[in-house]
PyMOL CGO cylinders between C-alpha atoms (Angstrom):
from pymol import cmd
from pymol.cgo import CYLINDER

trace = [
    CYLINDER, 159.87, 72.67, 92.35, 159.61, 75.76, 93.77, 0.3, 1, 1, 1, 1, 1, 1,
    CYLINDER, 159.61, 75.76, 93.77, 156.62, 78.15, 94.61, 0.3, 1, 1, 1, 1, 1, 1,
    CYLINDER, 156.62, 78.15, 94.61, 154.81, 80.19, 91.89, 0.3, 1, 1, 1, 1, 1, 1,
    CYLINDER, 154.81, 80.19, 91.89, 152.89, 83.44, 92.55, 0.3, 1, 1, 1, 1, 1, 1,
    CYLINDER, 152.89, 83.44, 92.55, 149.00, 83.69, 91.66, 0.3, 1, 1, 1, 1, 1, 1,
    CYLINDER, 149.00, 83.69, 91.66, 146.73, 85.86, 92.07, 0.3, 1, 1, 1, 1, 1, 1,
    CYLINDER, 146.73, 85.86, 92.07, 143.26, 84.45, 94.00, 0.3, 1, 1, 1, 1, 1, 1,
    CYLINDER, 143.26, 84.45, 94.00, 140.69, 86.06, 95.07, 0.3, 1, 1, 1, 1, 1, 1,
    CYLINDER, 140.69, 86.06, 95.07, 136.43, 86.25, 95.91, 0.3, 1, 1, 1, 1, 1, 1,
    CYLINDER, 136.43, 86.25, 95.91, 134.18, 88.66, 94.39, 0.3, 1, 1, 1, 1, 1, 1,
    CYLINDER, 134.18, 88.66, 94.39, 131.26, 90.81, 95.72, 0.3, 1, 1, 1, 1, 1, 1,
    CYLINDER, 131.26, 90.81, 95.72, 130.43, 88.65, 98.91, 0.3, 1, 1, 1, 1, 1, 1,
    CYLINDER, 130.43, 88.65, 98.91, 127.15, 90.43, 99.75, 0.3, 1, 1, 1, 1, 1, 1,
    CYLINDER, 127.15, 90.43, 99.75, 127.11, 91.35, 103.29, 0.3, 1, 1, 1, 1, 1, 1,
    CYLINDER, 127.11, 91.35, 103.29, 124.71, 93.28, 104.97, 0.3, 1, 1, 1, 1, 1, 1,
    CYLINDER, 124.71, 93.28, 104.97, 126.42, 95.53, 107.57, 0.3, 1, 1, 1, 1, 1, 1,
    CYLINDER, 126.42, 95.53, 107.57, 125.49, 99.16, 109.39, 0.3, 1, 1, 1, 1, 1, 1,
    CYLINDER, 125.49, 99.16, 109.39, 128.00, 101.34, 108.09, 0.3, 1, 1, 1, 1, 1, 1,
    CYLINDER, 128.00, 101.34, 108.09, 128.01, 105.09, 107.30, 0.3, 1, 1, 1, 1, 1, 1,
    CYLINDER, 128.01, 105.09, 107.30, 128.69, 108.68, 109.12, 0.3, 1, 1, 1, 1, 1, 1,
    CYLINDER, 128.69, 108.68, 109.12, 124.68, 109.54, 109.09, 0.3, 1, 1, 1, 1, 1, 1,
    CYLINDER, 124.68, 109.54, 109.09, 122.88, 107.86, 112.31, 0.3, 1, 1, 1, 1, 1, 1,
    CYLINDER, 122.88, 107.86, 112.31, 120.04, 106.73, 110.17, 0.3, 1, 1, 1, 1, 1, 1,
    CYLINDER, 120.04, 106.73, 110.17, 123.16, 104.59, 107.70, 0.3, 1, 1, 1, 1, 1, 1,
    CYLINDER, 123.16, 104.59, 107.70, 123.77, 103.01, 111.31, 0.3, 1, 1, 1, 1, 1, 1,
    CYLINDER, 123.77, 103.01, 111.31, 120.29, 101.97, 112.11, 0.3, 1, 1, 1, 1, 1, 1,
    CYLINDER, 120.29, 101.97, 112.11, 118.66, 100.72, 108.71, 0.3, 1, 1, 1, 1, 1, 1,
    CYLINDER, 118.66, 100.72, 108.71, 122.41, 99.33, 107.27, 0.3, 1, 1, 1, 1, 1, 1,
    CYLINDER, 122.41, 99.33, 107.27, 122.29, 98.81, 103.70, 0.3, 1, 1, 1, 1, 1, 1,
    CYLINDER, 122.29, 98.81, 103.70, 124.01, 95.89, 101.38, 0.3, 1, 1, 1, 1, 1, 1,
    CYLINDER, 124.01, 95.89, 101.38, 127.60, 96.00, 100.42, 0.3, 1, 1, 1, 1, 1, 1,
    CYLINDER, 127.60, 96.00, 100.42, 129.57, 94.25, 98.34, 0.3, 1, 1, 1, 1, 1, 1,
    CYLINDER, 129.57, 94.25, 98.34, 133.26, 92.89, 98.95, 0.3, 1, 1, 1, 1, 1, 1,
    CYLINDER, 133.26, 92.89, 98.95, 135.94, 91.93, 96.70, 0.3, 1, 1, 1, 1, 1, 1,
    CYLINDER, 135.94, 91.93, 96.70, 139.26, 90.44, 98.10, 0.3, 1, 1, 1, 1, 1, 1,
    CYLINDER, 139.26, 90.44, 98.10, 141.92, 89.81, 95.70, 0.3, 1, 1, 1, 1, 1, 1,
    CYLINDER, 141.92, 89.81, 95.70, 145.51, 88.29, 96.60, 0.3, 1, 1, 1, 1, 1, 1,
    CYLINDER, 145.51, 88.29, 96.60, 149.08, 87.94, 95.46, 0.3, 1, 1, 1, 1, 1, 1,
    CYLINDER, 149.08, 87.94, 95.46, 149.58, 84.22, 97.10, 0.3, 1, 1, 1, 1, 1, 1,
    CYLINDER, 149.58, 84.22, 97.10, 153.12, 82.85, 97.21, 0.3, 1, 1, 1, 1, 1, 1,
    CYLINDER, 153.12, 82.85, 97.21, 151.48, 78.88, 95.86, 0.3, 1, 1, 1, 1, 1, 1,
    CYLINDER, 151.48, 78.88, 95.86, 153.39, 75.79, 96.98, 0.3, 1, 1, 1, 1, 1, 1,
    CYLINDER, 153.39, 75.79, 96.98, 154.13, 72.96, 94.67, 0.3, 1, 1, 1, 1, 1, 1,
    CYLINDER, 154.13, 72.96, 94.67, 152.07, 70.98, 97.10, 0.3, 1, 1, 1, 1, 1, 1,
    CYLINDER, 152.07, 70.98, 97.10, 149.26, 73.19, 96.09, 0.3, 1, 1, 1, 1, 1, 1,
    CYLINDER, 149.26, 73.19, 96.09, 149.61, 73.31, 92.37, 0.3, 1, 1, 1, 1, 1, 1,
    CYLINDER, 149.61, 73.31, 92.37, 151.57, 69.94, 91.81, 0.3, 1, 1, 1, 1, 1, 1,
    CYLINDER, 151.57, 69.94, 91.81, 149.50, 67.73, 94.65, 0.3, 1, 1, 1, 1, 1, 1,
    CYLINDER, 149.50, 67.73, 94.65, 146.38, 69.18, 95.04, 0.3, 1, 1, 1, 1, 1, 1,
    CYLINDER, 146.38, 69.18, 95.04, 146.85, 69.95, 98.70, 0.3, 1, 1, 1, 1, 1, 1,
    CYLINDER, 146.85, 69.95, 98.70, 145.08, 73.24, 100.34, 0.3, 1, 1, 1, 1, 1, 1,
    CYLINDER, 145.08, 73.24, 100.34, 147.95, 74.02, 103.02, 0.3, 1, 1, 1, 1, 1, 1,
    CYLINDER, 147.95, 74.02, 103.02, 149.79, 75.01, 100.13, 0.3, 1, 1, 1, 1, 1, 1,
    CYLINDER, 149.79, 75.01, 100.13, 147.52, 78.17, 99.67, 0.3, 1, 1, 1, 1, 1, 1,
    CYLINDER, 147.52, 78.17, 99.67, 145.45, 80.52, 100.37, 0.3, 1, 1, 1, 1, 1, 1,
    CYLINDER, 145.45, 80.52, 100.37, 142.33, 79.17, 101.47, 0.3, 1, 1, 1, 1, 1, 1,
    CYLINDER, 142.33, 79.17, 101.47, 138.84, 81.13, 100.24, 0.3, 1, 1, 1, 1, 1, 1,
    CYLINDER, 138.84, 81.13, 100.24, 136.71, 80.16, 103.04, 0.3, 1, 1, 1, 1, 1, 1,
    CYLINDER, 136.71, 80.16, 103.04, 139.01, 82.09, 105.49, 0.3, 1, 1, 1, 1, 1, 1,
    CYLINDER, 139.01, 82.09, 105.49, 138.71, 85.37, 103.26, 0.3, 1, 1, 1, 1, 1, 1,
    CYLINDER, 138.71, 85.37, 103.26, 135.02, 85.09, 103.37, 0.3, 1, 1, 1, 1, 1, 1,
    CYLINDER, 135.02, 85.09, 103.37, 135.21, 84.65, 107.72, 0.3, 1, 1, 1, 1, 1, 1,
    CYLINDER, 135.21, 84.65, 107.72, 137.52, 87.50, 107.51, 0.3, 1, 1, 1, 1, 1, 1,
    CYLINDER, 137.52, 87.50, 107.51, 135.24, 89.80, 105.56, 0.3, 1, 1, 1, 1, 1, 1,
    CYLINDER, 135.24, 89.80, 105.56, 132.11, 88.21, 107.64, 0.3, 1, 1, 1, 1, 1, 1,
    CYLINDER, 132.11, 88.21, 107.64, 134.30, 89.27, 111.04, 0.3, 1, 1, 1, 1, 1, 1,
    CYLINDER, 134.30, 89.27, 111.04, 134.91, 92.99, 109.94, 0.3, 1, 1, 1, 1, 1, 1,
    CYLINDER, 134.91, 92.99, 109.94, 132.31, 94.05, 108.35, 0.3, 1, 1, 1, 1, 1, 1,
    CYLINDER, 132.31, 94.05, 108.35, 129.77, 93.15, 111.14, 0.3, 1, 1, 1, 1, 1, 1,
    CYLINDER, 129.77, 93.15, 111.14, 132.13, 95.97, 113.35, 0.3, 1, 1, 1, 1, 1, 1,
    CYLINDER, 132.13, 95.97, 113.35, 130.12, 99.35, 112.40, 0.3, 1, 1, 1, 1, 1, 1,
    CYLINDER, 130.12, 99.35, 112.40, 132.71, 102.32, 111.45, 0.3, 1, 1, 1, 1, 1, 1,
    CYLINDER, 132.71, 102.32, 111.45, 131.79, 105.45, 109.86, 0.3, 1, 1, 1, 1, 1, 1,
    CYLINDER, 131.79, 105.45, 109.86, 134.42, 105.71, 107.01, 0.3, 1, 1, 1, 1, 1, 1,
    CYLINDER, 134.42, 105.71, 107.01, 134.44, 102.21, 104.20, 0.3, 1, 1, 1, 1, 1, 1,
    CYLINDER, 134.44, 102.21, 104.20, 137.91, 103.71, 103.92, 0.3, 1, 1, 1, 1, 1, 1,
    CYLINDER, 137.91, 103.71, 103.92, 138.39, 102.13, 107.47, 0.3, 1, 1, 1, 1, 1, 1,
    CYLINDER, 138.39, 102.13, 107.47, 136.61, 98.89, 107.08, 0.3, 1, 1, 1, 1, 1, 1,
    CYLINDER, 136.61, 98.89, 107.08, 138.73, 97.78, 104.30, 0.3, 1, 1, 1, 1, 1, 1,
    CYLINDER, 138.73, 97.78, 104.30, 142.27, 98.64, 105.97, 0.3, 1, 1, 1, 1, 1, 1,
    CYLINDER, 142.27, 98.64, 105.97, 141.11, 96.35, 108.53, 0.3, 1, 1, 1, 1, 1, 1,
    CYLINDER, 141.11, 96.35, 108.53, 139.98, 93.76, 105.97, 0.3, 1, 1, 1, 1, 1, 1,
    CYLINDER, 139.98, 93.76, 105.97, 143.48, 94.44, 104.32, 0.3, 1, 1, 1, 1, 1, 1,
    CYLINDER, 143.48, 94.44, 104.32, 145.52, 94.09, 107.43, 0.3, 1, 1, 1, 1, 1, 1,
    CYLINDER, 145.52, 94.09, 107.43, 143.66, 90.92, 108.65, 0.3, 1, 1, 1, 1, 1, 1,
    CYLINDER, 143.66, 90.92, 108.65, 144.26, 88.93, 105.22, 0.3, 1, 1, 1, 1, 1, 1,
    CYLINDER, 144.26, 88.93, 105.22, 148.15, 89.92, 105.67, 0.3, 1, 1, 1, 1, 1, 1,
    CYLINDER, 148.15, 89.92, 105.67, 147.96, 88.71, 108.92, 0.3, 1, 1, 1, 1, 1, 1,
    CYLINDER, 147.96, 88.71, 108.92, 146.07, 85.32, 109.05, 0.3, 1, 1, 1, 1, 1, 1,
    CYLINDER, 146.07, 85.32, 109.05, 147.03, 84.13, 105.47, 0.3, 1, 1, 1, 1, 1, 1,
    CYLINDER, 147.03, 84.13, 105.47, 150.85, 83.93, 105.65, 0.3, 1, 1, 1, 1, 1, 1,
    CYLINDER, 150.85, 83.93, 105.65, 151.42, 82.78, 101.97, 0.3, 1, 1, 1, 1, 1, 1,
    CYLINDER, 151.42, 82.78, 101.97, 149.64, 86.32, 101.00, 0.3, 1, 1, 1, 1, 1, 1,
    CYLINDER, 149.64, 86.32, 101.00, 152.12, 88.71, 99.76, 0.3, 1, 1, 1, 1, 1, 1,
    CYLINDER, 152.12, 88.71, 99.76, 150.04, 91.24, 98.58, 0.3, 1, 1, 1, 1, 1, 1,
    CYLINDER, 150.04, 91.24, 98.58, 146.17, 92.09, 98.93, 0.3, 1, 1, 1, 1, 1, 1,
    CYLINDER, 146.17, 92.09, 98.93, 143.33, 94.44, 97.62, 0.3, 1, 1, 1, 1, 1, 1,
    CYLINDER, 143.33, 94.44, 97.62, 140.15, 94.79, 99.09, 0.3, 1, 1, 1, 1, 1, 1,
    CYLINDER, 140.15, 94.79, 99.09, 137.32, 96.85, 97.30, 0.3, 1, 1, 1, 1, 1, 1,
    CYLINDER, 137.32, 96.85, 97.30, 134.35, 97.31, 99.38, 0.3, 1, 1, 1, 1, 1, 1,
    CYLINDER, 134.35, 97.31, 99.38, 130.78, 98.72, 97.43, 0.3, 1, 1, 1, 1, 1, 1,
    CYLINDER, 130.78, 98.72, 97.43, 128.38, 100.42, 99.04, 0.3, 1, 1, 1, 1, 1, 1,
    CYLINDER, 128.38, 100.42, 99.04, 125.07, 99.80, 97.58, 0.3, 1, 1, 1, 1, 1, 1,
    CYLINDER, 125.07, 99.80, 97.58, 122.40, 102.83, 96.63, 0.3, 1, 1, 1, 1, 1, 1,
    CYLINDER, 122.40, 102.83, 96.63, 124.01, 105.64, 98.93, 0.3, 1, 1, 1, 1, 1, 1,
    CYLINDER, 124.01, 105.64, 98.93, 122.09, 108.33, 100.22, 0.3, 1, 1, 1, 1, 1, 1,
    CYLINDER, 122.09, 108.33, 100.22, 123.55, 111.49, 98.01, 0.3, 1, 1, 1, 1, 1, 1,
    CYLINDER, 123.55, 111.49, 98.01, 120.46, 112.22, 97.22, 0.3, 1, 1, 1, 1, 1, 1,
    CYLINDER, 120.46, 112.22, 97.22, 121.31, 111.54, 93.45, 0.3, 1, 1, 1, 1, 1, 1,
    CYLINDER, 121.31, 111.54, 93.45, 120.85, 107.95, 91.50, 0.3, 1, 1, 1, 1, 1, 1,
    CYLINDER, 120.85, 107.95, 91.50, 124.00, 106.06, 92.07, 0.3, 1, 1, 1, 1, 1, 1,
    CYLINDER, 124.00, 106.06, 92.07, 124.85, 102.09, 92.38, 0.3, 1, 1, 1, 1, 1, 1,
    CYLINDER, 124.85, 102.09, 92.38, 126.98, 102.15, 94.50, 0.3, 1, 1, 1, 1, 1, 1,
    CYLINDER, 126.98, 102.15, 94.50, 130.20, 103.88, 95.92, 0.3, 1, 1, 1, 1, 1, 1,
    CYLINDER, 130.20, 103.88, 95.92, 133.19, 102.10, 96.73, 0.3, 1, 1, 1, 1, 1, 1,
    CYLINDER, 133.19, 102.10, 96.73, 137.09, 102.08, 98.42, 0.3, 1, 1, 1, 1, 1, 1,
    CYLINDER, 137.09, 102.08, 98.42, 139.83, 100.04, 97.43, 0.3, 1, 1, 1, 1, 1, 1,
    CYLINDER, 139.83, 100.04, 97.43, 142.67, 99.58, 99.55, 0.3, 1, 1, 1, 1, 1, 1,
    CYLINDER, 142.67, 99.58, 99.55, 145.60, 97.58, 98.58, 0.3, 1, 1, 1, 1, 1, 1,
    CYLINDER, 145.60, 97.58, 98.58, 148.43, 96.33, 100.57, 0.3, 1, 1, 1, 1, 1, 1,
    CYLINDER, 148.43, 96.33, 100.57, 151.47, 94.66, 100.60, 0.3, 1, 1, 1, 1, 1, 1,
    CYLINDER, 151.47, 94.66, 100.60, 153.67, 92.08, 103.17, 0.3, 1, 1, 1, 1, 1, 1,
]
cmd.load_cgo(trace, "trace")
C-alpha cells in the first residue's frame, strides 16, 4: 500500500528559555509555549504494522524544540525559523511544518497572555 499524508504534531511544550530584545527579558527569561505541527508523508509500516520508522517520531520534536529554544535570540520570529528548519531537516518523512511559539505575560506594559509567531514551512 502506499504512504498516506497526516498531519502530527505536539502542543504547548512549556519551556522556560531567556528570550527577548530588553536585557532584563535575557536575565529573568520567562515561560513559553511551543506548538509543532507536521505534514508527515506515513508509511504503511507505520499505519498498517505499527512500526515507528515509518513516521515522524514526537520525542525528536520535543529534543528539537528543547535544543533551540535554550539558544537566547532577541526576535521569537527567529527562534521558530530555526525550530522550522531543524524539523525539515532531521525528520525526513516531514513535508511540511508549522511552529507557533507563545510568549507568556510580555512586558508591554498592558495585560496580555501571551504573544506569539508562527512560522510555517515547507520541503
Amino acid at each position: 500500500m502506499s504512504n498516506r499524508q497526516i498531519e502530527i504534531g505536539v502542543n504547548r511544550i512549556k519551556v522556560y528559555a531567556r528570550h527577548g530584545v530588553s536585557p532584563q527579558e535575557r536575565t529573568v527569561g520567562a515561560d513559553f509555549y511551543v506548538t509543532v505541527s507536521a505534514l508527515v508523508d506515513v508509511e504503511a509500516s507505520a499505519w498498517q504494522d505499527d512500526q515507528l520508522e515509518g513516521t515522524a517520531d514526537y520525542s525528536r520534536f520535543v529534543n528539537i524544540v528543547r535544543r533551540e529554544m535554550a539558544i537566547p535570540s532577541n526576535l521569537l520570529e527567529h527562534v521558530a525559523a530555526r525550530i522550522v528548519s531543524a524539523v525539515l531537516r532531521d525528520c525526513p518523512l516531514v513535508q511540511k511544518a508549522s511552529v507557533t511559539i507563545e510568549k507568556e505575560n510580555p512586558p508591554l506594559g498592558v495585560r496580555c497572555d501571551s504573544v506569539c509567531v508562527k512560522v510555517e514551512q515547507t520541503r
